[in-house]
FINUDREN-343096 format. One record per atom (N, C-alpha, C): residue in one letter; x, y negated, z; atom name; residue number from 1. Coordinates in steps of 0.05 Angstrom, whole numbers. Layout:
<node><code>a</code><px>X</px><py>Y</py><pz>Z</pz><site>CA</site><pos>NUM</pos></node>
...
***
This chain:
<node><code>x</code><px>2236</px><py>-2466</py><pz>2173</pz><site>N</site><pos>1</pos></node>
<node><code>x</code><px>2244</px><py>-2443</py><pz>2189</pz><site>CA</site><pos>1</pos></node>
<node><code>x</code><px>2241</px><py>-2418</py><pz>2171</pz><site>C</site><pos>1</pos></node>
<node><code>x</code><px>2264</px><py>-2407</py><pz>2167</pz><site>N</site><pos>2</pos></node>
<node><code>x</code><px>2263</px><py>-2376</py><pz>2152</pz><site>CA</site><pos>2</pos></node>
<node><code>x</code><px>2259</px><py>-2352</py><pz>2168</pz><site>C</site><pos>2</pos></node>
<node><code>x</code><px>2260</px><py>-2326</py><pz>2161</pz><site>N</site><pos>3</pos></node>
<node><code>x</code><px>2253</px><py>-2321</py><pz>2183</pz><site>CA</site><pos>3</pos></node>
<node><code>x</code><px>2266</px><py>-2279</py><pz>2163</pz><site>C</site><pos>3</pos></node>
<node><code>x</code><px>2277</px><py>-2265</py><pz>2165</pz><site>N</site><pos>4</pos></node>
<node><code>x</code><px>2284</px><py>-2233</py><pz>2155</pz><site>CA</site><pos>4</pos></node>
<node><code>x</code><px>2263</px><py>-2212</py><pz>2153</pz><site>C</site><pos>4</pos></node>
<node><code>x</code><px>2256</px><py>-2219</py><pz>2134</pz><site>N</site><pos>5</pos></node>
<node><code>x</code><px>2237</px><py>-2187</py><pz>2130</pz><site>CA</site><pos>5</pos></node>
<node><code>x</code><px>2245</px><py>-2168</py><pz>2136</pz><site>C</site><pos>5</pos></node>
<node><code>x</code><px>2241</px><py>-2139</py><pz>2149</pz><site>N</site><pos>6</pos></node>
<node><code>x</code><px>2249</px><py>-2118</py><pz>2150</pz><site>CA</site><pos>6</pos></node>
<node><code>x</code><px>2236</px><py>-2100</py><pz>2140</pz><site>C</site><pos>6</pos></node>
<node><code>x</code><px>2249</px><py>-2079</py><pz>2127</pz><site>N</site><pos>7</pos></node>
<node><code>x</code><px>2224</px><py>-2050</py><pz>2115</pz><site>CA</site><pos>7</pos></node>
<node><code>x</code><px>2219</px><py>-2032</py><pz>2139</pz><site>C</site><pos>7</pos></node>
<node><code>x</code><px>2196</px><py>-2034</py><pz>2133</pz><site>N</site><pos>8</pos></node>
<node><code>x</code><px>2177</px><py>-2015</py><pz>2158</pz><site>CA</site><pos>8</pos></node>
<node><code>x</code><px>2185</px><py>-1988</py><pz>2150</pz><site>C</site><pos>8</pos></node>
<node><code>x</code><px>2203</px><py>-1979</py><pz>2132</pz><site>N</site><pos>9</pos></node>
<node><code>x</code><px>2202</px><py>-1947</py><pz>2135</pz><site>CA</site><pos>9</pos></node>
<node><code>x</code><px>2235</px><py>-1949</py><pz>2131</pz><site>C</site><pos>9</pos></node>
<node><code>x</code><px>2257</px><py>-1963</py><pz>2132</pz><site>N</site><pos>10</pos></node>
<node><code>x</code><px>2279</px><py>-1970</py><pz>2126</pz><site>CA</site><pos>10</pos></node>
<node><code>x</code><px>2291</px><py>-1982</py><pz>2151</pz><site>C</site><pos>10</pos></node>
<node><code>x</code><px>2275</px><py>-2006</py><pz>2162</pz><site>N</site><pos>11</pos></node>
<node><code>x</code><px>2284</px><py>-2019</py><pz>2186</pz><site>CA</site><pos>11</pos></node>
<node><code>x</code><px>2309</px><py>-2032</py><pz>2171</pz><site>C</site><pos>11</pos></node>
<node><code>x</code><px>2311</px><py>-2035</py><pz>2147</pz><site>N</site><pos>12</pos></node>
<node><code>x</code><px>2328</px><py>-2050</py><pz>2135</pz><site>CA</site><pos>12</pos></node>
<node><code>x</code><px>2331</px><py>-2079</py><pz>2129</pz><site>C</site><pos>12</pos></node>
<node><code>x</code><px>2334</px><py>-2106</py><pz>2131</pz><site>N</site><pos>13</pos></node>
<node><code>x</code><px>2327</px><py>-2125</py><pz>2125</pz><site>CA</site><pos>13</pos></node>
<node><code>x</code><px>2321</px><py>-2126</py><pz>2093</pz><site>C</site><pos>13</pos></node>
<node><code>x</code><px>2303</px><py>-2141</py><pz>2078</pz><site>N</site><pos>14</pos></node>
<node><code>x</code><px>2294</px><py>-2141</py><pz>2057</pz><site>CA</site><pos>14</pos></node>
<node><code>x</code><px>2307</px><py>-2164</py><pz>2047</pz><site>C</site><pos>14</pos></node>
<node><code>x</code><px>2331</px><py>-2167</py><pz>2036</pz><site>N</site><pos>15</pos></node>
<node><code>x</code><px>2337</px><py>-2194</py><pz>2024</pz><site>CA</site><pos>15</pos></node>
<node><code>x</code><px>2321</px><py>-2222</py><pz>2008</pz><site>C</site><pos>15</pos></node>
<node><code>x</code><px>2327</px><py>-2236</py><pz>1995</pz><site>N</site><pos>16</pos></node>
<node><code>x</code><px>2310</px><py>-2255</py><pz>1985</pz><site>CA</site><pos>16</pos></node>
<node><code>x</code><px>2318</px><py>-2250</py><pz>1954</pz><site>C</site><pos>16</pos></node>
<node><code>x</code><px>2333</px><py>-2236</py><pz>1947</pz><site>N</site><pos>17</pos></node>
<node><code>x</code><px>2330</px><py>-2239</py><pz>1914</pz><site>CA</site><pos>17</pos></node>
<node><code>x</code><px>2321</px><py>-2208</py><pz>1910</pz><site>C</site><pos>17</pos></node>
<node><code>x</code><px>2317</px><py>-2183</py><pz>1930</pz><site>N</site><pos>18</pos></node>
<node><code>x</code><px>2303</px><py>-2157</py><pz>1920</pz><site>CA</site><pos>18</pos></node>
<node><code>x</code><px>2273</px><py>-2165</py><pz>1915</pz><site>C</site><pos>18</pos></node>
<node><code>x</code><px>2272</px><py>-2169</py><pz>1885</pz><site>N</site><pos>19</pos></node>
<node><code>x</code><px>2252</px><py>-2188</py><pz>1866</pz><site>CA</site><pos>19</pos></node>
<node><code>x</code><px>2226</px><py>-2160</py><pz>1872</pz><site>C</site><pos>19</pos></node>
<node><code>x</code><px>2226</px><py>-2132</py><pz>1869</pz><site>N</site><pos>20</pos></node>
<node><code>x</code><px>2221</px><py>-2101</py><pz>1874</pz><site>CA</site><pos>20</pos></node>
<node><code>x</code><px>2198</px><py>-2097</py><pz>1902</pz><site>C</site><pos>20</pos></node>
<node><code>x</code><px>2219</px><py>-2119</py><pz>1918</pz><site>N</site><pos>21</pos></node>
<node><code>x</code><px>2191</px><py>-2115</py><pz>1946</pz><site>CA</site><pos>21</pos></node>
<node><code>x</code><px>2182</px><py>-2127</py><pz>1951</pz><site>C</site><pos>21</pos></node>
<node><code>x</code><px>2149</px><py>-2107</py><pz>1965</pz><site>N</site><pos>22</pos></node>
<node><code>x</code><px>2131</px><py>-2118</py><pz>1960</pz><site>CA</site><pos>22</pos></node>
<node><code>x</code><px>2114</px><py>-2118</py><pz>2002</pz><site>C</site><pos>22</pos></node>
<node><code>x</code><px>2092</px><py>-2138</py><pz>1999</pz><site>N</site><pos>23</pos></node>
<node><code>x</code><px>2084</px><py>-2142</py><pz>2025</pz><site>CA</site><pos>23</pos></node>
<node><code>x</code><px>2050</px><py>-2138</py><pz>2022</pz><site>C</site><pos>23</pos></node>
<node><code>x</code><px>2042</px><py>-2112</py><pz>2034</pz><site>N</site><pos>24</pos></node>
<node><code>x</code><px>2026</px><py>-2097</py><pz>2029</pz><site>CA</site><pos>24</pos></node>
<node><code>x</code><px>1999</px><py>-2098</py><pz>2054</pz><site>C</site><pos>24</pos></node>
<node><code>x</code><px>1976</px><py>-2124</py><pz>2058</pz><site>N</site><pos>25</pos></node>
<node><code>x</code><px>1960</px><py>-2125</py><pz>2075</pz><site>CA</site><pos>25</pos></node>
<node><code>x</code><px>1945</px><py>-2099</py><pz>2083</pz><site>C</site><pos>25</pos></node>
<node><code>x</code><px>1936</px><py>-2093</py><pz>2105</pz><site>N</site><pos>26</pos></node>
<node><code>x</code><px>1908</px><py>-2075</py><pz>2106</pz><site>CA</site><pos>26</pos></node>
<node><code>x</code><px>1886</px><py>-2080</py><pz>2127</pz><site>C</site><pos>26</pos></node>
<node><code>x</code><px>1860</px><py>-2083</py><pz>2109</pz><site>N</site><pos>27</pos></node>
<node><code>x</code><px>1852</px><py>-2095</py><pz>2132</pz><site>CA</site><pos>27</pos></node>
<node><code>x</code><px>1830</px><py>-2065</py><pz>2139</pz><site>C</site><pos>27</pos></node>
<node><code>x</code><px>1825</px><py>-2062</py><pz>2163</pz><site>N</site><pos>28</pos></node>
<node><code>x</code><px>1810</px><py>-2037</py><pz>2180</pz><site>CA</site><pos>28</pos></node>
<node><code>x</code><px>1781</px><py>-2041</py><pz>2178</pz><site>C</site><pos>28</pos></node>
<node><code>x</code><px>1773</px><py>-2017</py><pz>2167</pz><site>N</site><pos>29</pos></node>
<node><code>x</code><px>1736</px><py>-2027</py><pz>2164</pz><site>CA</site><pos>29</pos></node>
<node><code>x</code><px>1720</px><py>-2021</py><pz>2191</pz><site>C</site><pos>29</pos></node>
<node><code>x</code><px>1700</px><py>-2024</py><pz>2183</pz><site>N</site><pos>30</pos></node>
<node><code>x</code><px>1686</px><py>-2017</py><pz>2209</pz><site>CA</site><pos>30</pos></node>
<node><code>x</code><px>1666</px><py>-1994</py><pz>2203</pz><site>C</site><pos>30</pos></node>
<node><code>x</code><px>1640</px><py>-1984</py><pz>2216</pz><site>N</site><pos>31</pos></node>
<node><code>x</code><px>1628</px><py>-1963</py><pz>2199</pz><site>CA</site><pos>31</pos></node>
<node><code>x</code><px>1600</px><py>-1971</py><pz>2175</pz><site>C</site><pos>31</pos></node>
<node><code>x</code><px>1613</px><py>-1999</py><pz>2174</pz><site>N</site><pos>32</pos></node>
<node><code>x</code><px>1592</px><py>-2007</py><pz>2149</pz><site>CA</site><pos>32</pos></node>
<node><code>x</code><px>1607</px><py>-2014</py><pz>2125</pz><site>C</site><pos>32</pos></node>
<node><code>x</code><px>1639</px><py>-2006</py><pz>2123</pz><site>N</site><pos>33</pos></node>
<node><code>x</code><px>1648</px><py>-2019</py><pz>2107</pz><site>CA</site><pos>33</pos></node>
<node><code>x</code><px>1667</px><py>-2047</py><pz>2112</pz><site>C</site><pos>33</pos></node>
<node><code>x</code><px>1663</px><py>-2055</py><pz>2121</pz><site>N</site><pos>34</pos></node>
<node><code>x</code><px>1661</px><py>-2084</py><pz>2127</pz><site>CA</site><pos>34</pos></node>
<node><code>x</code><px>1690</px><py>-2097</py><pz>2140</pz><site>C</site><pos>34</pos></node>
<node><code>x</code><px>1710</px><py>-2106</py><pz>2128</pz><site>N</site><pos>35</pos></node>
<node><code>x</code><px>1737</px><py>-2113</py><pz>2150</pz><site>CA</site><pos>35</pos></node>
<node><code>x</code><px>1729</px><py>-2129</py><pz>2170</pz><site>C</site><pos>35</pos></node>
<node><code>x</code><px>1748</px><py>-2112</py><pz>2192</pz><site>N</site><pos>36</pos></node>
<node><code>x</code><px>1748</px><py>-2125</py><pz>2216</pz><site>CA</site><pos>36</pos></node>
<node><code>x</code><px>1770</px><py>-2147</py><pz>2214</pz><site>C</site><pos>36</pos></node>
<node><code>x</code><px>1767</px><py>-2155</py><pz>2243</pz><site>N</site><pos>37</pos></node>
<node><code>x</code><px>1799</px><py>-2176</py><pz>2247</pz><site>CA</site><pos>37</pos></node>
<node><code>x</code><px>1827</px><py>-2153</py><pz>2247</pz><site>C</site><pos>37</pos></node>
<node><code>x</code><px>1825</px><py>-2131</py><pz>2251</pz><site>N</site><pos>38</pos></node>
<node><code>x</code><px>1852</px><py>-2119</py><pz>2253</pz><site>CA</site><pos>38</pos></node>
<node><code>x</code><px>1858</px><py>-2115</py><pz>2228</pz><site>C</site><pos>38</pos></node>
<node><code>x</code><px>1887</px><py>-2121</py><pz>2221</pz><site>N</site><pos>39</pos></node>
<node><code>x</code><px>1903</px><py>-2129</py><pz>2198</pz><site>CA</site><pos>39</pos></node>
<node><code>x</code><px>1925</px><py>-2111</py><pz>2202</pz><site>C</site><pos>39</pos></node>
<node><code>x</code><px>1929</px><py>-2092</py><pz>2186</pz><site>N</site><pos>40</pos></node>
<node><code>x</code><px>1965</px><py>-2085</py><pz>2186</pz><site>CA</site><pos>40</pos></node>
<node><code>x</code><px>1981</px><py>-2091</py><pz>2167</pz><site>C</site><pos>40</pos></node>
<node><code>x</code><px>2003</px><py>-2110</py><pz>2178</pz><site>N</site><pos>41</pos></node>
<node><code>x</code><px>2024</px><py>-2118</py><pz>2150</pz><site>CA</site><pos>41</pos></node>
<node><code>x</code><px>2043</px><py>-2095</py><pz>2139</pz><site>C</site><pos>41</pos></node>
<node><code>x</code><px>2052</px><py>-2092</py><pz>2121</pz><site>N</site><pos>42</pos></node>
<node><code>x</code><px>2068</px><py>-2069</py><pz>2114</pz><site>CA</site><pos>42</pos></node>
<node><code>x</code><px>2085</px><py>-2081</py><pz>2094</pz><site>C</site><pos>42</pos></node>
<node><code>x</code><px>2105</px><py>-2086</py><pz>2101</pz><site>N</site><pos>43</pos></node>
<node><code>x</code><px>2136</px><py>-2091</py><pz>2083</pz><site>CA</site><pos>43</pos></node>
<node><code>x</code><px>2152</px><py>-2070</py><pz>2077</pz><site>C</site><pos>43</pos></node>
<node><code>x</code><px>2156</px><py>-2060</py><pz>2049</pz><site>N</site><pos>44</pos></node>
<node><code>x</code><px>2167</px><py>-2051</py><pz>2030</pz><site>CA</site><pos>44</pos></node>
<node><code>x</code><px>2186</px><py>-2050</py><pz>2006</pz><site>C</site><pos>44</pos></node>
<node><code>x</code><px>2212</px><py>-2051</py><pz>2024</pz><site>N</site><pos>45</pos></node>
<node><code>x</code><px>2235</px><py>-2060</py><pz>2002</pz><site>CA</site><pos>45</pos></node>
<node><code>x</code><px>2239</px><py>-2040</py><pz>1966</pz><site>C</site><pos>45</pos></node>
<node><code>x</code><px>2256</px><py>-2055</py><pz>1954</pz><site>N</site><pos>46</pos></node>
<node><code>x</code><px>2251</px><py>-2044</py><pz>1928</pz><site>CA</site><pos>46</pos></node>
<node><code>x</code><px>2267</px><py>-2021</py><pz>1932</pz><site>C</site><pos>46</pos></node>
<node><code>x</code><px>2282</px><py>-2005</py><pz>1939</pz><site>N</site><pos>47</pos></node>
<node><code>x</code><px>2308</px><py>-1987</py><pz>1937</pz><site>CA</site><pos>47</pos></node>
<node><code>x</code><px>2286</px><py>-1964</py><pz>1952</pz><site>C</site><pos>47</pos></node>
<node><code>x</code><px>2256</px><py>-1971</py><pz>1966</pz><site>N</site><pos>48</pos></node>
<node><code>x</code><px>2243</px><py>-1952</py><pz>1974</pz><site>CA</site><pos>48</pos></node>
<node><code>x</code><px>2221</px><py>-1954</py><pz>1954</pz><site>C</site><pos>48</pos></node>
<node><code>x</code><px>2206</px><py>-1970</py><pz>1935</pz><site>N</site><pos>49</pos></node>
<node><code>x</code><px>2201</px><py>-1961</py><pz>1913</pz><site>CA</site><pos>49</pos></node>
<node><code>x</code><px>2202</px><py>-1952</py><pz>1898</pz><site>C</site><pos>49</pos></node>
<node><code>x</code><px>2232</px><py>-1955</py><pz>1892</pz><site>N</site><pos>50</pos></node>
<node><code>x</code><px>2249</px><py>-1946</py><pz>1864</pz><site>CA</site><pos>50</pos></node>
<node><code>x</code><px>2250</px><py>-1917</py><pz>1870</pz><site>C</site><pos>50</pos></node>
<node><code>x</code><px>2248</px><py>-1906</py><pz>1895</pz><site>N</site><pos>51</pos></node>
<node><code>x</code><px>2256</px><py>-1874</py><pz>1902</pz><site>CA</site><pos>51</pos></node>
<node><code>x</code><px>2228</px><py>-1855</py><pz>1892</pz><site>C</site><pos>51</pos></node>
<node><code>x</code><px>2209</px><py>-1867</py><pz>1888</pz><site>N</site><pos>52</pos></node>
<node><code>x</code><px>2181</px><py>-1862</py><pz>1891</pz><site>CA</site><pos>52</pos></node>
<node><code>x</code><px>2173</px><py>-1851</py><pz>1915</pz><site>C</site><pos>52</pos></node>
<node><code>x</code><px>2183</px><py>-1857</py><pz>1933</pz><site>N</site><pos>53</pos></node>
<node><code>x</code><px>2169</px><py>-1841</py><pz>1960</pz><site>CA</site><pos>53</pos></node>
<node><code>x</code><px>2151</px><py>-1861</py><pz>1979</pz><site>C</site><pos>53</pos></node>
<node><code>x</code><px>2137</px><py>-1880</py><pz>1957</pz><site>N</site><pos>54</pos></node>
<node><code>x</code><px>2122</px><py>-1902</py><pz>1982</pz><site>CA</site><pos>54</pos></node>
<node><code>x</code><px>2092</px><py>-1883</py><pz>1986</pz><site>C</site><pos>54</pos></node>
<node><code>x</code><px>2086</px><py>-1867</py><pz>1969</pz><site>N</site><pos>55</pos></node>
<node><code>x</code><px>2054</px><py>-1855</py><pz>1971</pz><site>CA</site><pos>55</pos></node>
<node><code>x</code><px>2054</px><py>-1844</py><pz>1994</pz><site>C</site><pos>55</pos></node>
<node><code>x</code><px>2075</px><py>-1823</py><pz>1995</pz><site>N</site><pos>56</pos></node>
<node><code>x</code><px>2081</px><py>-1802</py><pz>2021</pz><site>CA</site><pos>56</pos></node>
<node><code>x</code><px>2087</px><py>-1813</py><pz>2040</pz><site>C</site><pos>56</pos></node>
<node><code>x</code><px>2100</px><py>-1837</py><pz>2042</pz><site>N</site><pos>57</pos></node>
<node><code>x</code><px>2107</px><py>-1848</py><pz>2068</pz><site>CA</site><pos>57</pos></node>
<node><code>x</code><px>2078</px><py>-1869</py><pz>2078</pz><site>C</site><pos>57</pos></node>
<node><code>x</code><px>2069</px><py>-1883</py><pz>2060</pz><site>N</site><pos>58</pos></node>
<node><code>x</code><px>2036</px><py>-1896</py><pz>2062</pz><site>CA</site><pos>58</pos></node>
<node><code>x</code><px>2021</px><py>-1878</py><pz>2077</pz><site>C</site><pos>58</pos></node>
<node><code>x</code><px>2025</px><py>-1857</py><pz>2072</pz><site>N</site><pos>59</pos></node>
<node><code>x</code><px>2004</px><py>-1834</py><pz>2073</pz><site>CA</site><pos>59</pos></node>
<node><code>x</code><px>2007</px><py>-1825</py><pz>2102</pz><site>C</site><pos>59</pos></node>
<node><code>x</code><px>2034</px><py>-1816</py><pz>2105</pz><site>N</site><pos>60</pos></node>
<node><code>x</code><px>2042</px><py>-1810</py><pz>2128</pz><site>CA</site><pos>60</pos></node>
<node><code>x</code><px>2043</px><py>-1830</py><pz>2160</pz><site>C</site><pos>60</pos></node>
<node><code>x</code><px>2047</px><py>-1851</py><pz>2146</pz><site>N</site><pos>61</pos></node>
<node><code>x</code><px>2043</px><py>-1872</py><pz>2171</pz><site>CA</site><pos>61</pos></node>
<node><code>x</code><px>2018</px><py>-1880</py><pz>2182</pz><site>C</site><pos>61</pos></node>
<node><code>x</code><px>2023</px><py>-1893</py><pz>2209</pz><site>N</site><pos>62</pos></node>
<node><code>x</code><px>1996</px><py>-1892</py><pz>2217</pz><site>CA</site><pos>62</pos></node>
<node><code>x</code><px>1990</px><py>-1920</py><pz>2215</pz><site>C</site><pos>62</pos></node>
<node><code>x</code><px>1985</px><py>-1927</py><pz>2193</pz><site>N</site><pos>63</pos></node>
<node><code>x</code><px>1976</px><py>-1958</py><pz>2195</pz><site>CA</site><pos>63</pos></node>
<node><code>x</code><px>1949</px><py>-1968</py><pz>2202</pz><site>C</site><pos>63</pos></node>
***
């Protein structure tokens, strides 16, 4: 079963040969440091790399 990546800041599907993007875990600390179970996935196609605008958009989202 396959299944279409999409870019979280594009809403674009992420093909299988854009070799460029990348799939970016985060996991949420707690106040000791420490990851919790909450996980945010963050998919990132290359054509939004290549622009350099992933810092400001990272930055800006509420992940």
């Amino acid at each position: 079963m396959s299944f279409i990546r999409k870019c979280d800041f594009t809403n674009y599907p992420i093909l299988p040969n854009d070799c460029s993007s990348v799939q970016i875990c985060l996991a949420q600390l707690d106040g000791e440091g420490k990851a919790t179970e909450n996980i945010s996935i963050i998919d990132i196609c290359g054509s939004v790399r290549k622009s350099g605008k992933v810092d400001r958009l990272l930055y800006e989202s509420e992940c």
